[in-house]
C-alpha positions as CSV (number, residue, x, y, z in Angstrom):
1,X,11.3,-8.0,22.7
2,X,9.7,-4.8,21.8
3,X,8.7,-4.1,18.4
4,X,6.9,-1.0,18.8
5,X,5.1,2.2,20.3
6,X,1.0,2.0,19.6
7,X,-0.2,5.5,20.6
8,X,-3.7,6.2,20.8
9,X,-5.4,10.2,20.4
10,X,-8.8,11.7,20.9
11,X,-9.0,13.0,17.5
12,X,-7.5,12.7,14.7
13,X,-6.8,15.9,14.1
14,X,-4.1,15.6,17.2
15,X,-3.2,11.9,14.8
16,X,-2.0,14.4,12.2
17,X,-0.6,16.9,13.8
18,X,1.3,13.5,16.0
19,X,2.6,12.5,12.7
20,X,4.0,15.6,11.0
21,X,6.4,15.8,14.2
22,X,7.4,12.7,14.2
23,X,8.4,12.8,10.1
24,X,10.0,16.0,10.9
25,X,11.6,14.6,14.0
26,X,13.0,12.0,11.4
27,X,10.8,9.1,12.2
28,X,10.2,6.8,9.1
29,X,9.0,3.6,10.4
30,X,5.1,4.9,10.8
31,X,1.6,3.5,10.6
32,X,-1.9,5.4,11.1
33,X,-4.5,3.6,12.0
34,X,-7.9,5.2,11.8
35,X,-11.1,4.2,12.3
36,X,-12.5,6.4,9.2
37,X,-10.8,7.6,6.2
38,X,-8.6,10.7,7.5
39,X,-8.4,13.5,4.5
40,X,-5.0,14.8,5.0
41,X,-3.3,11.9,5.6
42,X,-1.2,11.2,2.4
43,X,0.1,15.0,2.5
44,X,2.0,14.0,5.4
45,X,3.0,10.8,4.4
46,X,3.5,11.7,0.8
47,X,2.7,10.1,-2.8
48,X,4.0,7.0,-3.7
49,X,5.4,7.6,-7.0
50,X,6.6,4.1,-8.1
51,X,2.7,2.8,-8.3
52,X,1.9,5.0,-11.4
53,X,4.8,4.0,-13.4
54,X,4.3,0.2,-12.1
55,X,0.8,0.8,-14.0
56,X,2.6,2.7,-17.2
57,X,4.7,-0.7,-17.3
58,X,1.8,-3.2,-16.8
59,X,-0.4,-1.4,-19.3
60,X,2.7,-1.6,-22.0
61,X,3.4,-4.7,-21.6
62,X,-0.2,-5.8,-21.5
63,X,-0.7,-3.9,-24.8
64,X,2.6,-5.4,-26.3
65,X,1.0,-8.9,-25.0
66,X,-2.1,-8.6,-26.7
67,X,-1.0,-7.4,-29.6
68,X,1.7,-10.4,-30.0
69,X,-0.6,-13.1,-29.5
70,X,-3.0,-11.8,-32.2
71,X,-0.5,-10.9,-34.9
72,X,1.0,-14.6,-33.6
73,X,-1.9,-16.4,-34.3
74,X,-3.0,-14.4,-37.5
75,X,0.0,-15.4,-39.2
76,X,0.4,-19.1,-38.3
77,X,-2.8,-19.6,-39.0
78,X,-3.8,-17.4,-41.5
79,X,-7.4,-17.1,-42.5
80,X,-9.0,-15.4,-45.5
81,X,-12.4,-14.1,-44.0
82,X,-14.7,-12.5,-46.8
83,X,-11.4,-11.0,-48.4
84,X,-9.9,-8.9,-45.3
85,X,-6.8,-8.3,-44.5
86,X,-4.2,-10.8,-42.7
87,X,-3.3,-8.0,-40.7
88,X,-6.2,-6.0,-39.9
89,X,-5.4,-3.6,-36.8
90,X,-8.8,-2.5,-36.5
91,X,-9.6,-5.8,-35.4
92,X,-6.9,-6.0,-32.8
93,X,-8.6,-2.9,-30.8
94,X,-10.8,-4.2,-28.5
95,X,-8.8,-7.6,-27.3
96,X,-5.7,-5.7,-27.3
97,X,-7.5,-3.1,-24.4
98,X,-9.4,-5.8,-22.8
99,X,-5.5,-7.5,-21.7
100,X,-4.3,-4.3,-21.2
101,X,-6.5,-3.5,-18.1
102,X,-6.5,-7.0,-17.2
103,X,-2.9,-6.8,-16.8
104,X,-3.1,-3.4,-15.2
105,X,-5.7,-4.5,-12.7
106,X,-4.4,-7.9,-12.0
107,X,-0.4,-6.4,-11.8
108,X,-1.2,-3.7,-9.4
109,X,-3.6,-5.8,-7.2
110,X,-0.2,-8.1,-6.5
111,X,2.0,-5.2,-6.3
112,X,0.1,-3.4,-3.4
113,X,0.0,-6.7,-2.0
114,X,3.7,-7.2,-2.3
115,X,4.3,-3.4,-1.1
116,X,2.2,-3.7,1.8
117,X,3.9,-6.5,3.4
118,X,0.4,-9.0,2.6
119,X,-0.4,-11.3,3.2
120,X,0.3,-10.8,7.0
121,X,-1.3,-13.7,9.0
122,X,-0.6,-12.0,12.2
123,X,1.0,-8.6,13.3
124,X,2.1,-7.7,16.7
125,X,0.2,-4.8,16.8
126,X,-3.2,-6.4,16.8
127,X,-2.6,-8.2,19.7
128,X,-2.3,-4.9,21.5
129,X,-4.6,-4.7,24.2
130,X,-6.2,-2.1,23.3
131,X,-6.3,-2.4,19.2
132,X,-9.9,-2.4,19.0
133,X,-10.5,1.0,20.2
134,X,-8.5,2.2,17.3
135,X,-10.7,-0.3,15.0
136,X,-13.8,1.6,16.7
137,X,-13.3,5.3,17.7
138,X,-10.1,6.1,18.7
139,X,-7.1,6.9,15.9
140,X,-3.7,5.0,16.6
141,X,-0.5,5.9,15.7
142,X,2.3,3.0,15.7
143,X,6.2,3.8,15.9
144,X,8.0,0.2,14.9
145,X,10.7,-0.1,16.8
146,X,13.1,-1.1,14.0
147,X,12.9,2.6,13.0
148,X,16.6,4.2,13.3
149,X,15.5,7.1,15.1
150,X,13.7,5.2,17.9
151,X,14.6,5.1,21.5
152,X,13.0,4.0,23.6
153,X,12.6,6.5,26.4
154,X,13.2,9.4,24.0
155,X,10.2,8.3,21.6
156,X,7.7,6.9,24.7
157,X,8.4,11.3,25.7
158,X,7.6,12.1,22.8
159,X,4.1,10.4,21.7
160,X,3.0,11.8,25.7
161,X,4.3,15.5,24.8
162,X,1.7,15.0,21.6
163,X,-1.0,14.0,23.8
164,X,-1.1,10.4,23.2
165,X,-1.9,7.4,25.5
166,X,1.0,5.0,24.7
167,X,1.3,1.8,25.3
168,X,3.9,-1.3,24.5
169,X,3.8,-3.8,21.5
170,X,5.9,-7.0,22.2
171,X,7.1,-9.1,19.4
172,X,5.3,-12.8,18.7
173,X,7.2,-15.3,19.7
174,X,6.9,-18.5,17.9
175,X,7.6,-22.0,19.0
């Protein structure tokens, strides 16, 4: 069963150019792969608004958290400590920004994980014969084939009308 398009360039230049006609052609289903970091390359595909705000949430609620547990603990266990205050914000500062970018860090580590499909142990397009050249020198472009505007003839034209050397990605079976 097919699962997808891997279409290989000489440059990446022709990779970017590939990929604005495709998004404008309606393709959504897309994936660069590049052996070097490609500037230009989330202009075409665009920002990802939701990770900001995912880190706006994590740092409020890390900030709520840390501030909870110290208030918590000051007043069920109150200590007078050379006549300070019970609730002496001051004091709250630094632990209260310490969990905060711990629960930033920690929050969006597991969201890009959970965004970006990973842990993959194995995707079909690595076992494409010719993967490693992408890896190495040569910029790939894959077209899943679970995108709604693919067909299979139509798309296969269409990489080859951009200059690329396609080639066939069959879906793993497993016993």
């Amino acid at each position: 069963m097919l699962y997808g398009y891997m279409a290989y360039f000489d440059a990446q230049e022709k990779l970017l150019e590939a990929l604005k006609a495709l998004k404008k052609a309606g393709y959504r289903h897309l994936e660069a792969i590049t052996p070097t970091p490609l500037e230009g390359l989330e202009a075409v595909y665009g920002r990802d608004e939701r990770i900001p705000w995912m880190a706006f949430f994590l740092g409020v609620l890390g900030a709520g958290l840390g501030l909870f547990l110290q208030v918590y603990t000051t007043l069920d266990y109150p200590h007078n400590a050379g006549g300070k205050p019970l609730l002496g914000w001051p004091a709250f500062i630094p632990v209260t920004f310490e969990i905060t970018i711990l629960t930033i860090t920690v929050g969006i580590f597991l969201y890009l994980l959970y965004l970006n499909g990973l842990p993959l142990a194995a995707h079909p397009a690595v076992l494409a014969p010719r993967y490693r050249e992408a890896l190495v020198d040569r910029p790939a472009l894959f077209v899943y084939a679970t995108d709604p505007r693919f067909d299979p003839e139509a798309t296969r034209d269409l990489l080859q009308g951009l200059g690329a050397e396609v080639e066939e990605v069959e879906e793993v079976r497993r016993a």
